[in-house]
Structure formats: structure tokens, C-alpha cells
ZASEFI-780548 format. One line per field, with one value per residue (C-alpha): x, y, z; residue number from 1. Coordinates in steps of 0.1 Angstrom, whole numbers, plus 2048, in hexadecimal, padded with zeros to 3 digits. Layout:
BEGIN
east <- [X, ...];
north <- [Y, ...];
up <- [Z, ...];
tidren <- [NUM, ...];
END
This chain:
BEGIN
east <- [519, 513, 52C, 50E, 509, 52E, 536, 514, 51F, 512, 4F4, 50C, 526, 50D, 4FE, 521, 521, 501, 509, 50D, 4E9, 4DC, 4E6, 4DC, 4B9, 4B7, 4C3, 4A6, 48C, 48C, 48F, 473, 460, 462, 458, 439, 42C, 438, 424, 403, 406, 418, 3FE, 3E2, 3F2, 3F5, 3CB, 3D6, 3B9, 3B7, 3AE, 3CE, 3E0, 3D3, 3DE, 405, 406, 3F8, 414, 42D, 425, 41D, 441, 44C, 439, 44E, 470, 46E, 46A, 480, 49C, 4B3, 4BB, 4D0, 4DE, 4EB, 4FC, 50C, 508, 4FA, 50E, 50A, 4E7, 4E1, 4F5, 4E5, 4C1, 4CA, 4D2, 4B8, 49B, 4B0, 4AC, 485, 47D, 490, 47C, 45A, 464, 469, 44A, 42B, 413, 3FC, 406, 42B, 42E, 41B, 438, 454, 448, 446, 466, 470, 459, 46D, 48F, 488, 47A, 49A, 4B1, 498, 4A1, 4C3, 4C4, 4AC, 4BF, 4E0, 4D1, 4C3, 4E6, 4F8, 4E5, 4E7, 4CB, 4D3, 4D3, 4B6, 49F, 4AE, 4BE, 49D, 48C, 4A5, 49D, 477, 481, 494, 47C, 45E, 470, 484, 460, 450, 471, 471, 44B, 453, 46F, 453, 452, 475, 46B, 44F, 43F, 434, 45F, 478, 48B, 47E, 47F, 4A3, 4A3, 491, 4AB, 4CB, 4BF, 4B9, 4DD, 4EB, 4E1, 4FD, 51C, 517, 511, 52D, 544, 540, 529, 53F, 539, 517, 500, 4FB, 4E0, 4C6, 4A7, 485, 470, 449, 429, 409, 3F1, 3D5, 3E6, 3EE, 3C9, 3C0, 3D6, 3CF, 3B4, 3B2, 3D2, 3D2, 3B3, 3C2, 3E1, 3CE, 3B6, 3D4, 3EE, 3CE, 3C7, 3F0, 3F7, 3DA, 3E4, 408, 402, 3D9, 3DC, 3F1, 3D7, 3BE, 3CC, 3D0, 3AE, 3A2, 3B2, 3D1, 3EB, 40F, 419, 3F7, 3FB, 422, 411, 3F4, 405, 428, 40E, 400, 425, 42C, 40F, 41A, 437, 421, 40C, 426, 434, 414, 401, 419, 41D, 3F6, 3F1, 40B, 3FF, 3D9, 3C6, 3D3, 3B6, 39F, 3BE, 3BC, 399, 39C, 3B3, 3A3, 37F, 38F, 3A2, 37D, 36B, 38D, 386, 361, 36A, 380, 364, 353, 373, 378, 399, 3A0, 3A3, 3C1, 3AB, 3AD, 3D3, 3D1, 3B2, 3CF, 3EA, 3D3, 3CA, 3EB, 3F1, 3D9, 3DB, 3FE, 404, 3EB, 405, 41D, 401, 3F1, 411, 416, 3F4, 401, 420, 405, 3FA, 415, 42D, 451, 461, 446, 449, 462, 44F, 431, 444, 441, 419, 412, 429, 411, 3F2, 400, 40E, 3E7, 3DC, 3F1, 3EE, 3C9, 3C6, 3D0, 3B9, 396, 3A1, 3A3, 389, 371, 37F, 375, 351, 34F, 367, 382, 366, 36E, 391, 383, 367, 376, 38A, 374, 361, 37B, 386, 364, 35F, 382, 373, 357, 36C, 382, 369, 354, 37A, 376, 358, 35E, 383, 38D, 3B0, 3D3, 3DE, 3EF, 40C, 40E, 40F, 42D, 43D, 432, 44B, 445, 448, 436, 423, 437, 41A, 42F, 451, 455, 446, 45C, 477, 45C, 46D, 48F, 481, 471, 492, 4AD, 49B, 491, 4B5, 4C6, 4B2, 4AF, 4DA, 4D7, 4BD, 4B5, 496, 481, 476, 468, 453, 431, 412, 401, 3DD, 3ED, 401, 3E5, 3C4, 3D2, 3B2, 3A4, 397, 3A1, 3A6, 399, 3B5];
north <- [33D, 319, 2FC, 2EF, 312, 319, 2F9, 2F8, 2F9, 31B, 315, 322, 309, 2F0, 2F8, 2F4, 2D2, 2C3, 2D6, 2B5, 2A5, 2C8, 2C6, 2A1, 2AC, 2C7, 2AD, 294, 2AC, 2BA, 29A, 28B, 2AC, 2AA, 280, 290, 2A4, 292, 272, 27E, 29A, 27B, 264, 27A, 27B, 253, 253, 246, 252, 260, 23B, 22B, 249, 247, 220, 22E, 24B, 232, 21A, 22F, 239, 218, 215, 230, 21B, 1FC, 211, 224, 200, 1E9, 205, 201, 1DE, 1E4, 204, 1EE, 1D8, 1EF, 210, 235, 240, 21A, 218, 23C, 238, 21B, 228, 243, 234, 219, 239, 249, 22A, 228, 24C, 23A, 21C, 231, 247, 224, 20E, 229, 213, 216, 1F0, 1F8, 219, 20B, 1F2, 20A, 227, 20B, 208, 22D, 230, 21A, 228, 24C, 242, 233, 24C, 265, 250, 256, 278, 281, 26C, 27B, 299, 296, 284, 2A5, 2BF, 2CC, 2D6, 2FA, 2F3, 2DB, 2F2, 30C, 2EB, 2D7, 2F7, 2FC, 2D8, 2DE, 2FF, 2EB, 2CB, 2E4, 2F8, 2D9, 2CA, 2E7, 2F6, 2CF, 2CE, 2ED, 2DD, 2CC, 2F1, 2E7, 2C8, 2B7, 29F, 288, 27F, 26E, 291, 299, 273, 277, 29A, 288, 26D, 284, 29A, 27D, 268, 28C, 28B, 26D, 283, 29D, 27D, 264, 280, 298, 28B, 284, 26C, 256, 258, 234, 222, 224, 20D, 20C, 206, 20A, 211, 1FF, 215, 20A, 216, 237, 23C, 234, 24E, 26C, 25D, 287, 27D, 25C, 268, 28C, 278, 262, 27C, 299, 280, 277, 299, 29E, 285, 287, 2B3, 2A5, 28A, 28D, 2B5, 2AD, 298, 2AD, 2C2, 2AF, 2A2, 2C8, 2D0, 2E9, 2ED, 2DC, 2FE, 303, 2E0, 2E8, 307, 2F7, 2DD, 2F1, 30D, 2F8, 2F3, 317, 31F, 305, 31C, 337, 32D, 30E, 31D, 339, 31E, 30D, 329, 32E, 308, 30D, 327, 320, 2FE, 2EB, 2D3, 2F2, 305, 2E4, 2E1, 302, 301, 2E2, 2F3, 30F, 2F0, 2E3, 303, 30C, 2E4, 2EF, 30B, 2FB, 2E5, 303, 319, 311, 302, 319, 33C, 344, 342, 31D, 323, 33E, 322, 304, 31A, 328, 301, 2F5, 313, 306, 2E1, 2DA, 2E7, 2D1, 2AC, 2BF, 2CC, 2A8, 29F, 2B6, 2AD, 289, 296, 2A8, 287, 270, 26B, 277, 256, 249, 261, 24E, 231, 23E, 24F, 232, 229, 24C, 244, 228, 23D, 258, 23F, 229, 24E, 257, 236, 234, 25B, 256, 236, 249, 268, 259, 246, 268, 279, 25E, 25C, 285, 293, 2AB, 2BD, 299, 2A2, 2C3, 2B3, 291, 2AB, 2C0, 2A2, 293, 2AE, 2B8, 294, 29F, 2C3, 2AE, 294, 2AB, 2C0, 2A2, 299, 2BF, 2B8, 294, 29C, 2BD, 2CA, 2CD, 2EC, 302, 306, 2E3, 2DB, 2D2, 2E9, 2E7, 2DA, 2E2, 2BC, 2BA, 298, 297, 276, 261, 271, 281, 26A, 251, 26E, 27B, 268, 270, 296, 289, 273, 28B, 2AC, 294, 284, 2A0, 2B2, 290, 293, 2BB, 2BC, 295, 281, 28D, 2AD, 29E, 287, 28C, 298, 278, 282, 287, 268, 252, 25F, 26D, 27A, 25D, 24F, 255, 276, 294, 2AB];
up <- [EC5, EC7, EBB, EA0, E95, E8F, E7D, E6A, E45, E35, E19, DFA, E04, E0D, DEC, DDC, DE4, DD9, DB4, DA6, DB1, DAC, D88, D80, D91, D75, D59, D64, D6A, D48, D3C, D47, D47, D23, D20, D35, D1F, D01, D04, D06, CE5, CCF, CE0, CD2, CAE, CAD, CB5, CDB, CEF, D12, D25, D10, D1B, D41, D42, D34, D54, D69, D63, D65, D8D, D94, D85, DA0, DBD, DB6, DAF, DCF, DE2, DCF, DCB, DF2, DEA, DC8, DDF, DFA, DDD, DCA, DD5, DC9, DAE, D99, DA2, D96, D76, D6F, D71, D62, D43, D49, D43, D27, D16, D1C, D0E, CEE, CED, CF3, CD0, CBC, CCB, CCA, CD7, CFA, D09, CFE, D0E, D2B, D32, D2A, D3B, D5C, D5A, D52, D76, D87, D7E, D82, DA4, DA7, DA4, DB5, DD4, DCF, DC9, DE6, DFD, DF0, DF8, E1B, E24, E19, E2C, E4D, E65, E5C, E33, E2F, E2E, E12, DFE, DFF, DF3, DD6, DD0, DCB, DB4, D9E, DA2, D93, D7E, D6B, D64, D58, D40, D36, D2A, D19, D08, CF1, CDA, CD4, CB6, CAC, CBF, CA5, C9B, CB3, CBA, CDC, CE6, CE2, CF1, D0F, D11, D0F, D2A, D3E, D33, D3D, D61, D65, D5E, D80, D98, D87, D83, DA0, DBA, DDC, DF6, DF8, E12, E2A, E28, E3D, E4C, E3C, E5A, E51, E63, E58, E47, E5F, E7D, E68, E61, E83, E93, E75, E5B, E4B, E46, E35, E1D, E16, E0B, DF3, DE2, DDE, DCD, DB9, DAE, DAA, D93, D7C, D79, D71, D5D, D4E, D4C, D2A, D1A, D24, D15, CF3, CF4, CF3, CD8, CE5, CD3, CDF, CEE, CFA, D0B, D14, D26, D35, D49, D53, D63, D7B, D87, D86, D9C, DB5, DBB, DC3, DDF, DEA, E0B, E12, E16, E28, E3F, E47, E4D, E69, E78, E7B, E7F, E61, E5B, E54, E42, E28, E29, E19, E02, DF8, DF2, DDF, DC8, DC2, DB6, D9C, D92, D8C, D78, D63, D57, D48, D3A, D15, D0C, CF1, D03, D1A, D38, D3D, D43, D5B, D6F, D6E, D7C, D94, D9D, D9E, DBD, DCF, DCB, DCB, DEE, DFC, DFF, E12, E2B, E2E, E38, E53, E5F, E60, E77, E8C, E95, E97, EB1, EA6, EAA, E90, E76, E61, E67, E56, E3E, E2A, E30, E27, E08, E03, DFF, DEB, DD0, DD0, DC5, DAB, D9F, D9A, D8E, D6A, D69, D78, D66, D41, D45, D50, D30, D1A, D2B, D2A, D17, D20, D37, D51, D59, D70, D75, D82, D9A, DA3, DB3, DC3, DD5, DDE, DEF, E02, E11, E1D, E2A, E3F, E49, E58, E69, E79, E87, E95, EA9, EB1, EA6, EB5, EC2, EA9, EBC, EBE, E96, E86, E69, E49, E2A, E08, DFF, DD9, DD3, DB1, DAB, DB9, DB6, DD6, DE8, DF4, E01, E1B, E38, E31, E31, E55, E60, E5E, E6E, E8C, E8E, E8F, EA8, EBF, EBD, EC9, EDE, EEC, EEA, F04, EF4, ED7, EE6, EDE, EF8, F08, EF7, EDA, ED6, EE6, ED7, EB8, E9D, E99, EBA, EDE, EF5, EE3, EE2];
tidren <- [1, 2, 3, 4, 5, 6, 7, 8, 9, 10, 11, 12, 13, 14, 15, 16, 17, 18, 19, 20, 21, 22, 23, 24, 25, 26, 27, 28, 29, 30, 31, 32, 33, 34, 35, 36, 37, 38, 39, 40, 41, 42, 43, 44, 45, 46, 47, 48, 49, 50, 51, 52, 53, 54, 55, 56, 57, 58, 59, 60, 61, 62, 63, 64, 65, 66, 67, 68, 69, 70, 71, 72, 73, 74, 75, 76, 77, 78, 79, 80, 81, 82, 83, 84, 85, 86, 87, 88, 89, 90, 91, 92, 93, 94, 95, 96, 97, 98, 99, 100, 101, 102, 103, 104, 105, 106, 107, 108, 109, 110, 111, 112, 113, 114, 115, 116, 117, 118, 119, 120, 121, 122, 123, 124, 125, 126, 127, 128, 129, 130, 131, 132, 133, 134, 135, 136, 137, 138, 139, 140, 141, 142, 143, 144, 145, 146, 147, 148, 149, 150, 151, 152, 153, 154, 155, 156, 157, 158, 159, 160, 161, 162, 163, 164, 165, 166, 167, 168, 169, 170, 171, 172, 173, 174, 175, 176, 177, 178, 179, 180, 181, 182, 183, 184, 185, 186, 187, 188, 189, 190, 191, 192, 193, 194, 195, 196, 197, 198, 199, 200, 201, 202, 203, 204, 205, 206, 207, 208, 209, 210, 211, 212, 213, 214, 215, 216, 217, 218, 219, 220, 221, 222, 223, 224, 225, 226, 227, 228, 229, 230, 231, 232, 233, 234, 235, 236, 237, 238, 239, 240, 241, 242, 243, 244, 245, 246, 247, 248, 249, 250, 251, 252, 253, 254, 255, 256, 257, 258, 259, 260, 261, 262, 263, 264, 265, 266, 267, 268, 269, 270, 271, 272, 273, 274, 275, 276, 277, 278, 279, 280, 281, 282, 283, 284, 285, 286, 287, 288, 289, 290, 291, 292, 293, 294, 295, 296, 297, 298, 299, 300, 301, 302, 303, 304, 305, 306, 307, 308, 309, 310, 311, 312, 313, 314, 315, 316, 317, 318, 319, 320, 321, 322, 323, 324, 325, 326, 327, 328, 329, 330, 331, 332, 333, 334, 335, 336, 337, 338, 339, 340, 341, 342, 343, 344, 345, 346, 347, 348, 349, 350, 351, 352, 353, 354, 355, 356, 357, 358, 359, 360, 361, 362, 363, 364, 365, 366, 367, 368, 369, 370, 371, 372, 373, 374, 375, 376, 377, 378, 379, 380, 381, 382, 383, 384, 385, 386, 387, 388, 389, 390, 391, 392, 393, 394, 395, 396, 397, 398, 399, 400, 401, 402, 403, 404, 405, 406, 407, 408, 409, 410, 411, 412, 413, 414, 415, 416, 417, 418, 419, 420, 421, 422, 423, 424, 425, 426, 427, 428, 429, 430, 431, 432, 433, 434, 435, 436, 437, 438, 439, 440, 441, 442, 443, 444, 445, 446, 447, 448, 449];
END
């Protein structure tokens, strides 16, 4: 037996010793599960319509965009555990302000900054996290981290049967599940991670090396964030009731479970542009569908969970199909281009989204996805056509990294970073450089591989 394997920290003690982040994970997750959900039903009672309510979600990622960026410098000053506390508290104090100034331009503003602190502390935790796991424990902790990342939102959207959404009682609710989180990390969290460097790679050079890539990216997170944040005031403007809405939105996360990692598994072991081209066509014709299935019947829920399996799977593919592409040494570079993309996506979502339900009804929120996913199958199956894949066995291995609109996002290069690190210590640089046609002509001009 090897020295790494011997010494390599076993997943329940590994587990042991992230219980701390684990649990503050939980404490947010419900927390803003439940501020989710809750906006759009107490929206809908205060006569806030869906393009008000579109302008409030799309704040609130553009609030995770400048979070995610703006977030290493107060880490270098004063380290995890202040910076965490004190974003903590920051969004525990924003769900609180949201419940006493119910209007669309005040929300807008609070729920910015509510972006831009849970980003925040996202960062940390990730990081935290990545720092804390081994080669042999990234895998199982990272996937424990997605349970409790999809689980947490949908127990917290279900958390809206609890009261009624037109008092303040589930604003506070919201806000002491998310004041919670501080007590595992200031309490019981151990040592923090170092800093690392935020080197970048330009988005042009990104879409000239894997452009399916790029434009997957882009059109997924924008299909992502409207099902997590628009699938609740679709809901509304149909008429559901709050546990029909509650239900509505936390199947769509359910099903992501369900199809997450067989996806996964089949877009590793056959040509992975085709494998999402797929997926993506099937995501399109349930979008169609759900134009058509009456709100009021249980069928609509069994369509959205059935969507959210399909859909959901598709960030962490496009980003495998990035790695295809891109040399090894680059990865972390364009971790934070393809960061870029996603965030421009889930960004404009709730804008295009509300403003299709207000010109069509409830009927545009399917309808708006159904057609943009159908200009994505055509998209990447012109991309088949015009350069032929890698081969399989020269993919890289899928992760089942969740778009979260803008959540997730900005940890996608530590999940690239500390894989590559640690096999660069093991194993030495030369076996993962990358082919010469690969590197050189890359999908988007040059050699045909």
C-alpha cells in the first residue's frame, strides 16, 4: 500500500471535520430556501406583478456576480470566520428589512445586497471545504455537499406551510435560520484555508478554444435560474396554492437528484456534445409540454420534477466539455471566464422571463424555455457537424457541479484547482499535459481532432 493511501484521511473522519461548515450550509440553505419562495407568494398578495418580481430575482444574482468578485479582498484583511460572521448577519438582517419595506425597488436593493452576502459566505464555505478534503474525500464530501445544497433549498421552500406569507413570521424564520449558520463556523470551525490567486482567462479566448462551451454555459444558467427563481411566480401567477407553489418549485430540485450523476455517467462514457445535445432536446419537448398542462391538476408537478432531472445536470456537463477542451494548466484560469457567462445568464433570466409572462401569461414561462433551449439543440448540433469530437477516452470526468443561478458558480475552479494540484504533487506535470491537436486546434478552429 502506498504512503498517500495509508495516510489519506478516511471519508467519516474527513466528514467529522467539516461538521461545522456542513451544519452552517444546512442553516443557510433553509434560510434562503425559504426567502425564495417567500418573496414571490407575498409579492403576489401586495399586487407585485411577475416583471416587478423579475427586476427583484434579477438583482439579487447580479448581487451574487459582484459578491463572488469583490469577496477575496475583505478575506485577505480579516480572514474567514469575521468575513463569514459578518455576512452572515449582514443577510439575516436583509430578510428583516424585505418583511418591513414590501415594495419592488426596495426589495430590489435589499435583495442585492442579500446576493452579495450569501455569495460571500458561499465563497467561504466552498473554499473551506475544498481546503479540508483530500484527493480521496473530495469526491464523497463534495457530493454530500450537493445533497445538503438541494435538499436545504427544497425543505426551506417548504418551510413556507409553516406561517403565512402575508405576516412578518417567516421573514423572521428566514433570518434566524440564516443568523444560525454563524454559531457552527465561529464556534467550531478549525483552521482557515490560505488564500489563493484569482488568475482569469478572457472569455474570447475561451470561446475560441470551446464556443459549445461558452453558449451551453450561458443558455443552461439561463434556464437554471429562472426554474429556481421564476418557477415560484409562475406559480403564483397561476393561481397554486402556497403548498402547491412550496411543491412546485422544491420538485424541480428533487428531480435534479435523480438524474444528477446518470447523466453524468453517460456523458463520460460516450461523445459528450451529442450526450447534452440530448438531454438538452428532451429539456425542450417537457418545456413544450408544460405549456399545455393545466396548472391546477397534479400533473404539472410531476412535468417540473421531471424537468428539473433533466435540466439541472446539464451546467455540470458543459463544464466538463469546457475541460475537454482546455489545457489543464488553463482550467483555473477559465474557471473564472466561464463564471462570467454563467452569472450574464442568470442575470438576464428573471428579466426575459417576467417580461414573457406579462406579454403571455403564465403559458410564457414554458414557453420562454422551451425556445431557448430549442435554439441550444440547434446550436450544438450545428457545433457537431462543424468539428468533430474528442475521443471518449480522452474526456475528462464529469462533476455534479449545480449552476445554483449563480451560487455555485464562482467555486468551479477551486473544484478544478485542487484535483489538478494534488495529482501534479503525485504524479508530476508531464502526464497531464494535454495532446498537441487538442491544445492547438481546440473546437473552434485549427486541427480537427
Amino acid at each position: 500500500m502506498s504512503r498517500a493511501a495509508s495516510t489519506a484521511p478516511r471519508t467519516p473522519t474527513a466528514v467529522a471535520g467539516v461538521w461545522a461548515l456542513f451544519a452552517a450550509f444546512a442553516f443557510l440553505q433553509l434560510g434562503n430556501g425559504l426567502q425564495r419562495i417567500l418573496l414571490p407568494i407575498r409579492g403576489e398578495a401586495e399586487g407585485i406583478g411577475a416583471g416587478a418580481m423579475g427586476m427583484v430575482m434579477a438583482f439579487h444574482f447580479g448581487g451574487y456576480l459582484l459578491g463572488a468578485k469583490v469577496i477575496t479582498r475583505a478575506l485577505r484583511r480579516v480572514g474567514h470566520i469575521r468575513v463569514f460572521a459578518a455576512l452572515a448577519s449582514t443577510a439575516s438582517t436583509a430578510v428583516l428589512v424585505n418583511a418591513v419595506l414590501v415594495t419592488a425597488w426596495s426589495w430590489s436593493l435589499v435583495y442585492l445586497v442579500g446576493g452579495m452576502c450569501n455569495a460571500g459566505v458561499f465563497v467561504v464555505l466552498e473554499s473551506w471545504l475544498n481546503d479540508r478534503a483530500s484527493n480521496e474525500t473530495r469526491g464523497r464530501i463534495l457530493g454530500l455537499y450537493m445533497m445538503l445544497m438541494m435538499g436545504g433549498t427544497a425543505g426551506g421552500q417548504w418551510l413556507v406551510n409553516v406561517g403565512a406569507p402575508e405576516g412578518f413570521e417567516l421573514f423572521v424564520l428566514s433570518s434566524v435560520l440564516i443568523s444560525l449558520a454563524v454559531i457552527p463556523v465561529t464556534l467550531f470551525a478549525s483552521s482557515t484555508p490560505p488564500m489563493t490567486s484569482a488568475d482569469s482567462m478572457p472569455v474570447r479566448e475561451i470561446y475560441r478554444t470551446i464556443p459549445s462551451a461558452v453558449v451551453g454555459l450561458f443558455f443552461c444558467s439561463f434556464v437554471q435560474s429562472a426554474a429556481t427563481s421564476m418557477g415560484a411566480v409562475y406559480g403564483t401567477e397561476s393561481g397554486m396554492s402556497t403548498a402547491k407553489v412550496a411543491t412546485f418549485t422544491s420538485v424541480a430540485v428533487i428531480g435534479a437528484v435523480v438524474l444528477q450523476m446518470p447523466l453524468g455517467t453517460l456523458s463520460d462514457r460516450y461523445p459528450r456534445r451529442a450526450v447534452i445535445a440530448s438531454v438538452t432536446a428532451v429539456s425542450c419537448l417537457l418545456a413544450a409540454f408544460g405549456m399545455f398542462v393545466p396548472a391546477s391538476g397534479n400533473l404539472i408537478l410531476l412535468l417540473n420534477f421531471s424537468f428539473g432531472a433533466f435540466v439541472f445536470p446539464l451546467y455540470g456537463q458543459f463544464v466538463a466539455l469546457a475541460n475537454d477542451w482546455i489545457p489543464p494548466e488553463k482550467r483555473l484560469a477559465a474557471a473564472s471566464g466561464m463564471v462570467m457567462v454563467s452569472g450574464v445568464g442568470a442575470v438576464l433570466s428573471p428579466l426575459v422571463m417576467a417580461f414573457a409572462m406579462e406579454a403571455f401569461g403564465p403559458s410564457g414561462y414554458y414557453g420562454s424555455l422551451s425556445a431557448v433551449l430549442a435554439a441550444l439543440v440547434v446550436y450544438l448540433l450545428i457545433r457537431i457537424r462543424v468539428r468533430e469530437a474528442i475521443p471518449v477516452e480522452r474526456q475528462s470526468t464529469f462533476q455534479p457541479v449545480l449552476a445554483r443561478s449563480g451560487e455555485i458558480a464562482h467555486s468551479v475552479g477551486r473544484w478544478v484547482r485542487h484535483p489538478l494540484h494534488e495529482w501534479l504533487a503525485h504524479h508530476g506535470r508531464r502526464h497531464l499535459q494535454a495532446p498537441e491537436d487538442q491544445v492547438e486546434g481546440g473546437e473552434g478552429g485549427g486541427t480537427t481532432v
